[in-house]
C-alpha positions as CSV (number, residue, x, y, z in Angstrom):
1,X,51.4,-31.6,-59.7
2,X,48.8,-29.6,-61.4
3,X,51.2,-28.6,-63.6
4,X,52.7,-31.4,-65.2
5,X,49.2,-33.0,-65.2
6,X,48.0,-30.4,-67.9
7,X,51.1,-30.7,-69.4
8,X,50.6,-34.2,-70.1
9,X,47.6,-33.3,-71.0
10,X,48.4,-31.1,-74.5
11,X,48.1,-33.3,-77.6
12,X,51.4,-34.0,-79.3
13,X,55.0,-32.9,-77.9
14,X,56.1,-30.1,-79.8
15,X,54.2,-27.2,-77.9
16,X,53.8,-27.0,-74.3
17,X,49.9,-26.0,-73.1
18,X,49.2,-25.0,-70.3
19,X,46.1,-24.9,-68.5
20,X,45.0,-22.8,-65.2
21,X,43.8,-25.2,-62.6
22,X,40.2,-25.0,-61.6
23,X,38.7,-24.8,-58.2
24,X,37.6,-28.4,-58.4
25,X,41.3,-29.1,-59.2
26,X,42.1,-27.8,-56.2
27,X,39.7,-29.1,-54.1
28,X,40.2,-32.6,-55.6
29,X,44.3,-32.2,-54.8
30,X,43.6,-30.4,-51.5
31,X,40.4,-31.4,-50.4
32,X,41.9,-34.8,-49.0
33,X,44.2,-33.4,-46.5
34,X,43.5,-29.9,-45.9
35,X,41.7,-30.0,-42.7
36,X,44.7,-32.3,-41.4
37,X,47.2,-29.3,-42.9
38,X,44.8,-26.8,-41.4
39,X,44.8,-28.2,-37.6
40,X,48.6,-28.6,-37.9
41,X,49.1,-25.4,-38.8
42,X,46.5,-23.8,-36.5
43,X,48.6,-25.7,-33.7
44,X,51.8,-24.7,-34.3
45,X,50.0,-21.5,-34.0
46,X,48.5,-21.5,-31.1
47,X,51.7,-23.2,-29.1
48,X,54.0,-20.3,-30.6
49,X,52.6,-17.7,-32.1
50,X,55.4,-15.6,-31.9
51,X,58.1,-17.7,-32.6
52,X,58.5,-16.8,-36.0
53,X,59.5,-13.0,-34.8
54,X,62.1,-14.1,-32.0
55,X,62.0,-12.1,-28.5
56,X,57.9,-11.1,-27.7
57,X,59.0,-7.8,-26.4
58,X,59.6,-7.5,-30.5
59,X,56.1,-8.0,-30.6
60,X,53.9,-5.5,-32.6
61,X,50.2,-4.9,-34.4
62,X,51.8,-5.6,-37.1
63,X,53.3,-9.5,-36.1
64,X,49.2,-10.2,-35.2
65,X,48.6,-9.1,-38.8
66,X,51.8,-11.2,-40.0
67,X,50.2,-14.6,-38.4
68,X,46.7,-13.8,-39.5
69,X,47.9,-13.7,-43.3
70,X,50.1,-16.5,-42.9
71,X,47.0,-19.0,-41.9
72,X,45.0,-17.2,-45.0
73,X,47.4,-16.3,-47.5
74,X,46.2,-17.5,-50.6
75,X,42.5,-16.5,-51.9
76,X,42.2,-19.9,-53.4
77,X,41.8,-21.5,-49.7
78,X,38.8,-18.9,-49.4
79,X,36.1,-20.5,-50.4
80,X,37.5,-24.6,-49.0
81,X,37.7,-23.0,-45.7
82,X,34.2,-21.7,-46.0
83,X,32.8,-25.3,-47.1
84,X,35.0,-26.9,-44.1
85,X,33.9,-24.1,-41.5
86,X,30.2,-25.1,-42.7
87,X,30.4,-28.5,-42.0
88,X,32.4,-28.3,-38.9
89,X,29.4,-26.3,-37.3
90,X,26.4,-28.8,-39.1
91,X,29.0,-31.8,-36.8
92,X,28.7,-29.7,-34.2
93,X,24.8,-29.2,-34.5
94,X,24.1,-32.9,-35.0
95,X,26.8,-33.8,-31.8
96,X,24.2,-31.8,-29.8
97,X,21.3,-32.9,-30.7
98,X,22.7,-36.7,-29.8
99,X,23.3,-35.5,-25.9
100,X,19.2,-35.3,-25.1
101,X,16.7,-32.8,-23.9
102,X,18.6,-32.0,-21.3
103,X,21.1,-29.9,-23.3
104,X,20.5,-26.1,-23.1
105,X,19.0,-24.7,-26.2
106,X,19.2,-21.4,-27.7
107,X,16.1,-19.3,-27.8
108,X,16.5,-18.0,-31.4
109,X,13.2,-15.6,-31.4
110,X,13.5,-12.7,-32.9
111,X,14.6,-9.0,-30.6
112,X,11.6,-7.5,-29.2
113,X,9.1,-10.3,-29.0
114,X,8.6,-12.3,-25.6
115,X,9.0,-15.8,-24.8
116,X,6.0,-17.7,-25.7
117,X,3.4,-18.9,-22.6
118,X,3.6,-22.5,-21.8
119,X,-0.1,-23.3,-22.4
120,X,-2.0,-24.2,-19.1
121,X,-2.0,-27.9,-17.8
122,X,-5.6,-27.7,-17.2
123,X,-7.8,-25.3,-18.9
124,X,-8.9,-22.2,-17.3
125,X,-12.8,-21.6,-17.1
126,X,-13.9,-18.5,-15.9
127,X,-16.4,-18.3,-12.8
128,X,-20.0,-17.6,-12.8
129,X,-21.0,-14.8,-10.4
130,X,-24.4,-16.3,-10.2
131,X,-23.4,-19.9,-8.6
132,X,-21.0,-17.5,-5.9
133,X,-21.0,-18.8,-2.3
134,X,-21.7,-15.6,-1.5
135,X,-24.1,-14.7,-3.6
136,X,-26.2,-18.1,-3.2
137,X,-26.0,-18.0,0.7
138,X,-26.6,-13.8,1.1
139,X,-27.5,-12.3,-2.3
140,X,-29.8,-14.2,-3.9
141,X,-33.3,-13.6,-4.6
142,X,-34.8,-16.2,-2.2
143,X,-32.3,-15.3,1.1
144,X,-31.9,-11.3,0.1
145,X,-34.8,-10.1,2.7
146,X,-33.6,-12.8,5.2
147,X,-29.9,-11.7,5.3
148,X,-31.6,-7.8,5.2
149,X,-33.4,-8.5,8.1
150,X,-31.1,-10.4,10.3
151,X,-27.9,-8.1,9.0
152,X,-30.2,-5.0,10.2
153,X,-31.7,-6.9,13.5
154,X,-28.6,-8.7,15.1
155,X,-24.8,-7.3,15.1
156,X,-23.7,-11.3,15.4
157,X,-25.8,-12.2,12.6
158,X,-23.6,-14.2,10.0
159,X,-23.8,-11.5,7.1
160,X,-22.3,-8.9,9.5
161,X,-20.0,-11.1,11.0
162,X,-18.9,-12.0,7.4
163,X,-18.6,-8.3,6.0
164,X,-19.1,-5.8,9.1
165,X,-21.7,-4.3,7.8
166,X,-25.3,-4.3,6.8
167,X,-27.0,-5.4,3.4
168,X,-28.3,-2.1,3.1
169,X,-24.4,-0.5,3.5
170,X,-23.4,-3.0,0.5
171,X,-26.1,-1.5,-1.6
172,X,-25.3,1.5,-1.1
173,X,-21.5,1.1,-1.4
174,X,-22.6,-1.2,-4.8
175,X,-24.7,2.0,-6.4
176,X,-22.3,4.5,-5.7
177,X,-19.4,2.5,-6.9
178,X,-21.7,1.9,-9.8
179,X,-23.1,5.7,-10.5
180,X,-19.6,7.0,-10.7
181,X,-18.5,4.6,-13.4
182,X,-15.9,2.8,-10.9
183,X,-17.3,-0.5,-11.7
184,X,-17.5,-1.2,-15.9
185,X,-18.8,-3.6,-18.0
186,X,-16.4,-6.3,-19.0
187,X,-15.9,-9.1,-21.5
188,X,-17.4,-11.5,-19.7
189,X,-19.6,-9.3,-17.7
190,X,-22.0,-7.6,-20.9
191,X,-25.6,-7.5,-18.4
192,X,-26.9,-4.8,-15.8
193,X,-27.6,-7.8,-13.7
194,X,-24.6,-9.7,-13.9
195,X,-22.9,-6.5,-13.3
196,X,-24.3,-5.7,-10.0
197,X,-24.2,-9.1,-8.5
198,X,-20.4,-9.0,-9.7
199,X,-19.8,-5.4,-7.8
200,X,-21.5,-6.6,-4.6
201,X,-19.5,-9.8,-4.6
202,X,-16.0,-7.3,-5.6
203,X,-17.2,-5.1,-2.8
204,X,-17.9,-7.5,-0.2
205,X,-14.3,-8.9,-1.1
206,X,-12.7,-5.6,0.3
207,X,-14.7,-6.0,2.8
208,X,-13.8,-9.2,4.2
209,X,-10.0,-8.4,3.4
210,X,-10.7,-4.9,6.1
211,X,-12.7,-7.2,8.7
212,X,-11.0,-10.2,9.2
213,X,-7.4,-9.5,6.9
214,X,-8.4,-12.3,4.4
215,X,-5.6,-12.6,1.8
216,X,-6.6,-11.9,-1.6
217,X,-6.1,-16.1,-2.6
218,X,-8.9,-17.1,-0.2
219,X,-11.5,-15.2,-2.3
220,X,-12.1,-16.6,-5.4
221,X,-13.3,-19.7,-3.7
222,X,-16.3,-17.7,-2.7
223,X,-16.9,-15.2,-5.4
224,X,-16.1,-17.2,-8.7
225,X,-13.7,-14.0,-9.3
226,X,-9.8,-14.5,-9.2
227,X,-7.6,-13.4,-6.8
228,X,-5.9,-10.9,-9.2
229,X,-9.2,-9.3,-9.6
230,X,-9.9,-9.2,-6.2
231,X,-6.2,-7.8,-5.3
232,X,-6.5,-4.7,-8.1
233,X,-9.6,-3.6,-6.9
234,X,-9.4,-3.7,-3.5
235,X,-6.8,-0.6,-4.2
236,X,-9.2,1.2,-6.5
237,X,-11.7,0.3,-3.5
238,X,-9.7,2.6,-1.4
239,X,-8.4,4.9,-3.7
240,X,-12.3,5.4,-4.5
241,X,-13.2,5.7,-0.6
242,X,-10.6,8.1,0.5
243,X,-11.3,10.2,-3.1
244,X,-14.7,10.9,-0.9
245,X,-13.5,11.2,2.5
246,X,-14.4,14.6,2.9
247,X,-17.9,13.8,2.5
248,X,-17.9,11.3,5.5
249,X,-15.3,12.5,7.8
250,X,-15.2,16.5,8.6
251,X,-15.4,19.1,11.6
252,X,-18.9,20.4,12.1
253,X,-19.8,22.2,8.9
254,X,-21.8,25.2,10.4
255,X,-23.0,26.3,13.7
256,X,-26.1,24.7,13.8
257,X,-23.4,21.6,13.9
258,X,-21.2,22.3,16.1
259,X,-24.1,23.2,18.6
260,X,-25.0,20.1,18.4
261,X,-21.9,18.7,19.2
262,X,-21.3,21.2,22.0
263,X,-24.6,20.4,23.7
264,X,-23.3,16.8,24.2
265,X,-20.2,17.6,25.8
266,X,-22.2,20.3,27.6
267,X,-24.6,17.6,29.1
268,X,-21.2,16.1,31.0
269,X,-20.1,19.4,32.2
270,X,-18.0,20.7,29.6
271,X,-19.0,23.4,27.7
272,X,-17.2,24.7,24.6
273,X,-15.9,21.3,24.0
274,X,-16.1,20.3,20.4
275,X,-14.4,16.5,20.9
276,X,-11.5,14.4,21.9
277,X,-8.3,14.1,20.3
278,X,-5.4,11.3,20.7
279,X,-3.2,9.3,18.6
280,X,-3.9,5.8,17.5
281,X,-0.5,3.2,16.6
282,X,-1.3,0.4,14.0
283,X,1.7,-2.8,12.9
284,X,3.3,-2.3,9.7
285,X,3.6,-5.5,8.9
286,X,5.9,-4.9,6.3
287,X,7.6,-1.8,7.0
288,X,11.1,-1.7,4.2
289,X,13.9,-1.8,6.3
290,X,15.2,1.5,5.0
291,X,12.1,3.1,7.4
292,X,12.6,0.6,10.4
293,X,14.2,2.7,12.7
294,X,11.8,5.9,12.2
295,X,9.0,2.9,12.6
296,X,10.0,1.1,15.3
297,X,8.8,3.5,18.9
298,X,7.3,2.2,22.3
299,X,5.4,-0.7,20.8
300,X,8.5,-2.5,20.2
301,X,7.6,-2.9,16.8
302,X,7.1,-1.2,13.4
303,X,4.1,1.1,13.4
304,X,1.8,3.9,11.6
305,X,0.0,6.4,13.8
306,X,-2.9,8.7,12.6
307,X,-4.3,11.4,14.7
308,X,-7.7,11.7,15.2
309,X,-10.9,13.8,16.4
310,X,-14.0,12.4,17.7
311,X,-17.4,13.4,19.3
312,X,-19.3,12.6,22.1
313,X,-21.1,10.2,20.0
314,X,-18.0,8.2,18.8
315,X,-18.1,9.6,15.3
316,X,-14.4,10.6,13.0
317,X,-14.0,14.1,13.2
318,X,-10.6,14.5,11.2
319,X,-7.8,12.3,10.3
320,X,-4.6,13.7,10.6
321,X,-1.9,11.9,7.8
322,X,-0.3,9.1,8.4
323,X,3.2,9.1,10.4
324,X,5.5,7.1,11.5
325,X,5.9,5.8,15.0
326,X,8.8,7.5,16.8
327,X,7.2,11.2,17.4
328,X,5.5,12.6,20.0
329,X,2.0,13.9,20.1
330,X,3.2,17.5,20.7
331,X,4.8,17.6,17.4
332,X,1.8,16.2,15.4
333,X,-0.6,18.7,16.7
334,X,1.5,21.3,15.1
335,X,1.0,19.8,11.8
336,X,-2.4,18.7,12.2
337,X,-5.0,20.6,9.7
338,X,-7.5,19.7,11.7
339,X,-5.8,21.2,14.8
340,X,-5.1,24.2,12.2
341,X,-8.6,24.8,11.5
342,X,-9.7,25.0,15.1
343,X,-7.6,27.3,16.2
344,X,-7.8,29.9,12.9
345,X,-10.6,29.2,11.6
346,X,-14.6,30.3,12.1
347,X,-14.6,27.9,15.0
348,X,-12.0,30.6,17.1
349,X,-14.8,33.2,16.7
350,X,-17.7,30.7,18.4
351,X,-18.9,32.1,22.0
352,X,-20.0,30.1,24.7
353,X,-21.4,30.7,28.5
354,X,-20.4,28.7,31.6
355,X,-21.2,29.0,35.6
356,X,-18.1,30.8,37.6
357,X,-17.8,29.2,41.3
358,X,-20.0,31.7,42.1
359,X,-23.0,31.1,40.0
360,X,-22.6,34.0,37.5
361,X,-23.3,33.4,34.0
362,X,-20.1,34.3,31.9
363,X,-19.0,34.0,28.0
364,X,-16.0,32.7,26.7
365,X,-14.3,32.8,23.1
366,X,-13.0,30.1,21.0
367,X,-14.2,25.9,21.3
368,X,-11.7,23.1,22.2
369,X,-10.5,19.8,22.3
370,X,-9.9,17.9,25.3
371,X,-6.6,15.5,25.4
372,X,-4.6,13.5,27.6
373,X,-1.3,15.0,28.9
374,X,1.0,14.4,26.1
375,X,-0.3,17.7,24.1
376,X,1.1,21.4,24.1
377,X,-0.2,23.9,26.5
378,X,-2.8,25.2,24.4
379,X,-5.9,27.1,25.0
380,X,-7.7,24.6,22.6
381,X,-6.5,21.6,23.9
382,X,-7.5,20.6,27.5
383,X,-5.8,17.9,29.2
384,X,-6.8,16.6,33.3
385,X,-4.3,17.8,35.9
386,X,-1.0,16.4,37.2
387,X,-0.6,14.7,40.5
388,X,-4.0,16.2,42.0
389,X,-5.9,14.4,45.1
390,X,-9.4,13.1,44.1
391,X,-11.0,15.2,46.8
392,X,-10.0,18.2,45.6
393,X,-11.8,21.0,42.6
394,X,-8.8,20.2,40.2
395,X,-8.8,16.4,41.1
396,X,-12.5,16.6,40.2
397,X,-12.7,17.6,37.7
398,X,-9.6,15.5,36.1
399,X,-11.6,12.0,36.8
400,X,-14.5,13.8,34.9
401,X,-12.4,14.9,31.9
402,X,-10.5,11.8,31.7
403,X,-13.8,9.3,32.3
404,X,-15.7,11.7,28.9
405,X,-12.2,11.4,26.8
406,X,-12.3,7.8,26.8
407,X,-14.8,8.3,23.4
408,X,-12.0,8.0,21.1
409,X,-10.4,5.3,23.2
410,X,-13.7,3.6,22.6
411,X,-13.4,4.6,19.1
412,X,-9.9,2.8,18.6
413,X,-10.9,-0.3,20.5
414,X,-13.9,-0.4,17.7
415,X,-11.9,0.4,15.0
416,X,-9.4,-2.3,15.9
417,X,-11.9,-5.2,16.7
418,X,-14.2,-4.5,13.5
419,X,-11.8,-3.5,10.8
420,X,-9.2,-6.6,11.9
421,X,-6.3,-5.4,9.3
422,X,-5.8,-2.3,10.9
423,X,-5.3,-4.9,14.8
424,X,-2.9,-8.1,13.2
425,X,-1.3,-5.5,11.0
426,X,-1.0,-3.6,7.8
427,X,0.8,-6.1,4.6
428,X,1.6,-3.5,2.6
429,X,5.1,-1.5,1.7
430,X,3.9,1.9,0.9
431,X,2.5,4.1,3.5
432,X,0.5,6.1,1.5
433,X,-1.7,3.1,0.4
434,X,-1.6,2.2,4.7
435,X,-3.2,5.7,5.2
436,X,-5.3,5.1,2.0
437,X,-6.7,1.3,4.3
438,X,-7.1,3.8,7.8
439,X,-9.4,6.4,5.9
440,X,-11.5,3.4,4.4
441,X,-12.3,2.3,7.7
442,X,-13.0,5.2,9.4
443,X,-15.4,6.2,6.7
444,X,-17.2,2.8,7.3
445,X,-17.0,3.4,10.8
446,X,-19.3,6.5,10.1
447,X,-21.1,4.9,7.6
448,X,-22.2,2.4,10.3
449,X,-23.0,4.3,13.1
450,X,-26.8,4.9,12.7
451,X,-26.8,1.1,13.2
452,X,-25.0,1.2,16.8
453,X,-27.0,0.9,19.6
454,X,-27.0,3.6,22.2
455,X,-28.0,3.3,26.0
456,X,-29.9,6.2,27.3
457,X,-26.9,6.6,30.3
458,X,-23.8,5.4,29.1
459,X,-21.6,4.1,31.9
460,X,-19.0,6.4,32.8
461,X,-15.1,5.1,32.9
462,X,-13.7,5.6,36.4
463,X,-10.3,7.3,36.6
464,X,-7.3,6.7,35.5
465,X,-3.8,7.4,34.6
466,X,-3.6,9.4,31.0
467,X,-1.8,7.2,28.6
468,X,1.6,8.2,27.5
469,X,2.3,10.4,24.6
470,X,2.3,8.0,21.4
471,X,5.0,8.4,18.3
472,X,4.5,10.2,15.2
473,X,6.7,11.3,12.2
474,X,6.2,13.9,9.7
475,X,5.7,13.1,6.2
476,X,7.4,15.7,4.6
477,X,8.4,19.3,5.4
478,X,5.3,21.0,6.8
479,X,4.5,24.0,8.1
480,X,4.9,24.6,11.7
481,X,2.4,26.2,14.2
482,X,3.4,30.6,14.3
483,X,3.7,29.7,18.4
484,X,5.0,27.2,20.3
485,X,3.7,25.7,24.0
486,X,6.4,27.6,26.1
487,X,4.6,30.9,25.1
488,X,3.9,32.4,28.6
489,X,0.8,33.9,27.2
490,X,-0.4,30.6,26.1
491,X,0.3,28.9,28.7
492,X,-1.5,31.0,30.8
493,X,-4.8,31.2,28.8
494,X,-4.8,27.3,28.8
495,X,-4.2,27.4,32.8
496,X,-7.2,29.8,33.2
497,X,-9.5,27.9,31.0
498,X,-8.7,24.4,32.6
499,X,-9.9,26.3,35.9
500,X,-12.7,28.4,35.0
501,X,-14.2,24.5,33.6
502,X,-13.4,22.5,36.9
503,X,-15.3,26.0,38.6
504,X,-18.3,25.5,36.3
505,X,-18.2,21.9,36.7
506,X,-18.4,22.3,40.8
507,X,-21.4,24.0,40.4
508,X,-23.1,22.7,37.9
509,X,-23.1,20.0,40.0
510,X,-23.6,21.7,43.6
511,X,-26.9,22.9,41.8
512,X,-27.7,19.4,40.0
513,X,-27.7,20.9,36.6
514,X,-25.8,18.3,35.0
């Protein structure tokens, strides 16, 4: 038809012209009914592709190729398929846009970059640390002496209830935090002042999350400082406090020290003692299931257990590391470095004197610890006797070993009412960051002593059954002790001791030395 069209065309009849067709030609011959010839075609496709080549196990690579150039065989249909493919896909475009909102979009952002925030509903203003709560009712410049005074005066007192501890604690807590460059200078905190009311009111958030297991959402309505704040520095809080735990929690440091400590013990009728060990069990609230059956021991539940030292006084010794709640105490005491130190350290080289049944004065090598019944037979650690009558030397002296042990039951009974986290039970996955919480407290626990108050006679705890051996788990490989408790040798040594103490106990007490 294009033909004979430029054909017609030529001027005159004697010579034929003729003249190549154009693409506008074609487009205005085939532009009418091409997308009807294009479906029709793509159809018969599509319903049998292969009929064209008989029998499909004749199929080949090639009979794809052979349909693919028989749909776009001619150039010419290049560039209308292009235009119709174009406008198909702007129908398409303006089809959706005619269904609503509710149709899913694209995101169409370019690689790399993140979706963009939905601003805020509200505006966010950041809090003033100077109209705190905390710092209005406590901090202030009008109520600081107040809450100094009453903090220092009465254990009840609000402050204390509040934080566990005095003002005086906090300021110290708030300088060192602040000497050592744990506590910075921030955007919206550019002033010394505002800087140290902000690290008091970030300190006494930790501590109200250790006394009474706040979560972290319930502070900001107190300190003006949000709860993400709060969270991330309550674990540089105790990643700062256990950094320094060898400066609040450690065996006697010389002899003058452990004199001291020994003199205490002595006063009871136990000389050479240097303090009490046991094991302590605290909930893991969210122990991961992979470490529930390892967790899980007598308590019925998932738990952490630390080992720990005491004195006479009630004061942390040593913290062993945190296990997990199926071992025994025999098997923790090998481990222990505290227990290590003891045994080969300067402390196995210390002499000390008792009173045989006799009366003589004799000397004795090495100090100890004295334990309920669950330990190894060692020469260092001293537990009461098994099935004894009352009456007798051995039964004796049990109900006096068993009534001056009870320090570091005392001591867990504090820790647990004080430092409340460590009682309804530790809300975090990672044990390391659980021993990280124990070390914190016991360090305040220290810290706070000086302001316990002491009777001149503490009452002495009447006898009673030891308590079961609790369950520990080791951490990773370490190494064991060079002897075990079914040494003979051992065993003997730590029979000999126990007897030459209940000997020196009768008579300190026939001759009213104690």
């Amino acid at each position: 038809m294009l033909l004979s069209a430029a054909a017609a065309a030529a001027p005159g009849g004697d010579d034929l012209h003729i003249i190549a067709p154009t693409e506008d030609d074609i487009r205005r011959e085939l532009g009418l009914d091409f997308e009807e010839r294009l479906e029709e075609l793509i159809r018969q496709e599509i319903e049998a592709p292969f009929g064209r080549f008989g029998a499909t196990s004749a199929i080949t690579n090639d009979s794809f190729t052979d349909v693919l150039e028989h749909l776009f065989s001619d150039p010419l249909n290049d560039a209308i398929f292009d235009d119709w493919y174009n406008n198909f896909g702007a129908d398409i475009d303006a089809a959706l846009g005619h269904l609503g909102p509710d149709m899913d979009q694209v995101d169409e952002r370019p690689a790399g970059r993140r979706k963009e925030r939905s601003p805020n509903l509200f505006p966010y203003d950041f809090g003033d640390v100077h109209t705190a709560n905390w710092h209005i009712k406590f901090l202030a410049d009008d109520v600081r002496e107040r809450t100094r005074t009453l903090a220092k005066r009465d254990r009840h007192a609000e402050f204390r209830s509040h934080f566990r501890v005095t003002l005086e604690k906090l300021e110290y807590l708030r300088d060192l935090f602040l000497e050592k460059g744990w506590i910075t200078k921030t955007k919206h905190c550019r002033d010394d002042a505002t800087l140290k009311i902000k690290a008091e009111l970030l300190i006494l958030g930790c501590l109200n999350v250790l006394g009474h297991a706040t979560p972290f959402r319930c502070l900001p309505v107190s300190t003006n400082i949000s709860f993400t704040e709060h969270r991330l520095f309550f674990h540089r809080f105790i990643d700062h406090m256990y950094s320094i735990r060898d400066e609040h929690i450690y065996l006697p440091r010389n002899v003058q020290e452990l004199k001291a400590t020994m003199a205490r013990y002595e006063s009871v009728g136990l000389p050479g003692n240097t303090g009490s060990i046991d094991v302590v069990h605290s909930k893991w609230s969210l122990c991961p299931a992979g470490d529930l059956s390892r967790a899980k021991g007598k308590e019925g539940y998932p738990s952490i257990a630390w080992e720990v030292i005491s004195d006479f006084d009630r004061r942390v010794l040593g913290v062993s590391s945190a296990q997990f709640g199926t071992r025994n105490d025999k098997h923790i005491v090998k481990i222990d470095k505290n227990v290590a130190r003891i045994r080969d350290d300067w402390y196995a080289g210390v002499k000390w004197t008792y009173y045989t049944r006799a009366g003589e004065v004799k000397e004795e090598t090495g100090v100890y610890l004295i334990c309920d019944g669950g330990y190894c037979r060692w020469p260092i650690t001293i537990c009461p006797y098994n099935g004894v009558a009352k009456n007798t030397l051995e039964g004796y002296f049990s109900t006096n070993l068993e009534g001056v042990r009870k320090d570091v039951e005392c001591l867990f009974g504090i820790l647990k009412k004080r430092w409340s986290i460590l009682d309804y039970g530790l809300r975090f996955r990672d044990i390391i960051v659980c021993e990280k919480v124990f070390v914190t407290c016991c360090i305040l626990h220290n810290l706070m002593l000086d302001e316990m108050t002491r009777q001149a006679n503490p009452p002495r705890a009447v006898r009673g059954a030891p308590p079961v051996g609790h369950g520990l788990w080791l951490r990773g490989p370490r190494p064991m002790a060079a002897y075990e408790s079914s040494d003979g040798a051992l065993a003997n040594k730590w029979g000999k001791r126990r007897k030459l103490l209940a000997g020196h106990l009768e008579f300190a007490k026939k001759q009213r030395l104690l």
